[in-house]
C-alpha positions as CSV (number, residue, x, y, z in Angstrom):
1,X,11.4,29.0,79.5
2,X,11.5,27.4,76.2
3,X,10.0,30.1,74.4
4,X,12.3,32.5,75.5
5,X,14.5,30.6,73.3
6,X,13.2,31.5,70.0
7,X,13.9,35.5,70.0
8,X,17.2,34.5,70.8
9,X,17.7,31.7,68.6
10,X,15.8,33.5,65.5
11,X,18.6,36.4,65.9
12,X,21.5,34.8,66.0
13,X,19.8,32.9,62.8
14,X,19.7,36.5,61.3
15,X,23.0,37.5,62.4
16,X,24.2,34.0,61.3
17,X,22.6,34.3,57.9
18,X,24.6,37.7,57.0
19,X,27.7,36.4,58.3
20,X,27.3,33.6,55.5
21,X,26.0,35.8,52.6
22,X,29.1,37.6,53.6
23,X,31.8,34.9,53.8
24,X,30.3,33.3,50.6
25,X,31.6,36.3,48.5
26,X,35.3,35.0,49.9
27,X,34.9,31.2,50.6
28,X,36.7,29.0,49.3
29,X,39.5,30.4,48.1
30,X,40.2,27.8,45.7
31,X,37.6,25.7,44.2
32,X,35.6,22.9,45.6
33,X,34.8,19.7,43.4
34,X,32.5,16.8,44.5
35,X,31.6,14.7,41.9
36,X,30.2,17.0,39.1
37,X,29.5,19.7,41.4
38,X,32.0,22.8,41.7
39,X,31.8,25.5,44.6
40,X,34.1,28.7,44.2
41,X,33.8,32.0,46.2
42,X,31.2,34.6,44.4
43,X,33.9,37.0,43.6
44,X,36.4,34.7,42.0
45,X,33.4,32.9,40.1
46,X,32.5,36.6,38.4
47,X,36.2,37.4,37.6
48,X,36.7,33.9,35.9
49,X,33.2,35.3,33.6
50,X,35.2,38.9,33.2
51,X,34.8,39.2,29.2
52,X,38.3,39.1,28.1
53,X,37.5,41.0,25.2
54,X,36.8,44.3,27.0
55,X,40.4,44.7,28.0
56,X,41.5,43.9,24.6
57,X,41.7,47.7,22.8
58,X,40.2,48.3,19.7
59,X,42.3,49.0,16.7
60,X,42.0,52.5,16.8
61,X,42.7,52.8,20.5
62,X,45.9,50.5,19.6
63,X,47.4,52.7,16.6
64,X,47.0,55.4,19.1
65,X,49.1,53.7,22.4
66,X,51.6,52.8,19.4
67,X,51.7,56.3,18.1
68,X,52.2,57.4,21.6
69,X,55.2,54.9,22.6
70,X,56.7,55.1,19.7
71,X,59.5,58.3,20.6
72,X,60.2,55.7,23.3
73,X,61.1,52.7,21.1
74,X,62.9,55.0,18.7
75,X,64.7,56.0,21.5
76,X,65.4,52.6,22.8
77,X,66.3,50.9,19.1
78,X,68.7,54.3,19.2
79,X,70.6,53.4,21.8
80,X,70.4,49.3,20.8
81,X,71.7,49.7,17.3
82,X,74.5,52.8,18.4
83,X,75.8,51.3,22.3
84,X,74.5,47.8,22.8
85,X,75.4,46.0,19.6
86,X,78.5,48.1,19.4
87,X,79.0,46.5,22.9
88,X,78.1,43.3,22.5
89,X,79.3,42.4,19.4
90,X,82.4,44.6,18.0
91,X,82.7,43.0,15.0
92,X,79.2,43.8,13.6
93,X,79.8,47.1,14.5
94,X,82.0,47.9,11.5
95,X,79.3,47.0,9.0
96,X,76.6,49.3,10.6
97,X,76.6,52.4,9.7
98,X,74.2,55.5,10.3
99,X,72.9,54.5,7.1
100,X,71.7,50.8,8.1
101,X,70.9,51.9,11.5
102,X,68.1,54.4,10.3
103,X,66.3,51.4,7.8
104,X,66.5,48.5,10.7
105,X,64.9,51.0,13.4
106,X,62.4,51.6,10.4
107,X,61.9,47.8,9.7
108,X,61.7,47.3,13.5
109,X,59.1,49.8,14.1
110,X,57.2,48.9,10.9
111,X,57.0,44.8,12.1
112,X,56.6,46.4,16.1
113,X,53.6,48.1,14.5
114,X,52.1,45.0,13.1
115,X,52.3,43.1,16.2
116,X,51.6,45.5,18.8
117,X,47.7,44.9,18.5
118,X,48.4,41.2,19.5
119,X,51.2,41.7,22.2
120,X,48.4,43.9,23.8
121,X,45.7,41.3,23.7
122,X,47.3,38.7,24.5
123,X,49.0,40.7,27.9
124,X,45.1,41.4,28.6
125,X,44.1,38.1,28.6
126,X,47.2,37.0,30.7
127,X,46.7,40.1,33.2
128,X,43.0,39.0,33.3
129,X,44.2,35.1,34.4
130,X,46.9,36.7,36.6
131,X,44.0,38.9,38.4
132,X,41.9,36.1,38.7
133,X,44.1,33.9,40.5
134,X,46.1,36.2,42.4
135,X,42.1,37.8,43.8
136,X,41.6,34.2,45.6
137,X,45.1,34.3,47.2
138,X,46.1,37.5,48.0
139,X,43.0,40.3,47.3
140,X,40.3,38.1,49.4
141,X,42.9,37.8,52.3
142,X,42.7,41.7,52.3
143,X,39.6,42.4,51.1
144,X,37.2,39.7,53.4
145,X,38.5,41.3,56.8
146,X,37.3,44.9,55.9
147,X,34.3,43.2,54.7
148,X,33.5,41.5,57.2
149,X,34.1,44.5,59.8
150,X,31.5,46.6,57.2
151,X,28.7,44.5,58.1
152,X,28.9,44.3,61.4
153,X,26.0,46.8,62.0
154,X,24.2,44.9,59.6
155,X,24.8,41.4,61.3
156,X,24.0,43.6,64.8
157,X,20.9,45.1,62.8
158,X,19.7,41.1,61.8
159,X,20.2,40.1,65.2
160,X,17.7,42.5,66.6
161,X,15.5,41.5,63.6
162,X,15.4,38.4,64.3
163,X,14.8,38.7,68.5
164,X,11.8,41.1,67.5
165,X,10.7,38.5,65.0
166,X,11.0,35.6,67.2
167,X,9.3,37.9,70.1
168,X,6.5,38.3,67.4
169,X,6.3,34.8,67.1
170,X,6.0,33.7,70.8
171,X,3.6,36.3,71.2
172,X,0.9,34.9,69.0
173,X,1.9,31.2,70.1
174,X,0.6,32.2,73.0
175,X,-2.1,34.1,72.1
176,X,-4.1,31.4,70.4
């Protein structure tokens, strides 16, 4: 009777064993610390190692999403310098002309131009943080239940593994 045990028990060790390779890639969700010793889901562990730097664009890549939004700011420092200041501060409006509107959207897009690069690689980095914590929290929550009802047939597939394994195994304890 005992032996009948061990197909059994060696599949659901099988079926066990893919349910934990699985879970691993979600579990835990925030960091574990005992001592020196730090456990973190798979997933979250290989975001945290995303390189940074290949979000960052190159400088080419950057004068060309500049050249490309720039219409748009022109546009926008438009309407700033002509409605909004006019707006929000009457008084200044008498001293800007057409004039002085043209060289400060010029100065603005000059200095926009020089700082762009940075703006962009810096909200690279930050996106990659934001990704990386907001993946434990709200991704795995989504992610580890359609997971975990992908393997299924692979858990189903280890189970029968293991019984035909275990079967194996009774088989030649009792044969010698």
């Amino acid at each position: 009777m005992e032996l009948f045990l061990i197909p059994i028990l060696t599949g659901l060790f099988g079926w066990l064993l893919i349910w934990l390779m699985a879970k691993s890639l979600f579990f835990p969700t925030t960091a574990i610390k005992i001592g020196g010793f730090s456990w973190e889901s798979n997933l979250s562990h290989l975001i945290k190692q995303f390189p940074v730097e290949l979000l960052k664009p190159s400088e080419a890549e950057s004068e060309a999403s500049f050249k490309a939004m720039q219409p748009l700011m022109e546009e926008k420092l438009d309407f700033f310098f002509n409605h909004t200041i006019k707006d929000k501060l009457p008084m200044m409006s008498m001293f800007i002309g057409e004039k002085t509107v043209a060289q400060l959207k010029s100065v603005f897009l000059e200095e926009l131009a020089n700082i762009f690069p940075q703006i962009i690689g810096q909200f690279a980095q930050n996106a990659t943080m934001n990704i990386s914590t907001s993946f434990t929290t709200k991704l795995s929550d989504k992610l580890a239940p359609i997971v975990m009802k992908a393997i299924k047939p692979i858990q189903w597939a280890a189970f029968i593994l293991g019984i035909f394994w275990g079967g194996l195994m009774v088989f030649f304890l009792h044969s010698f």
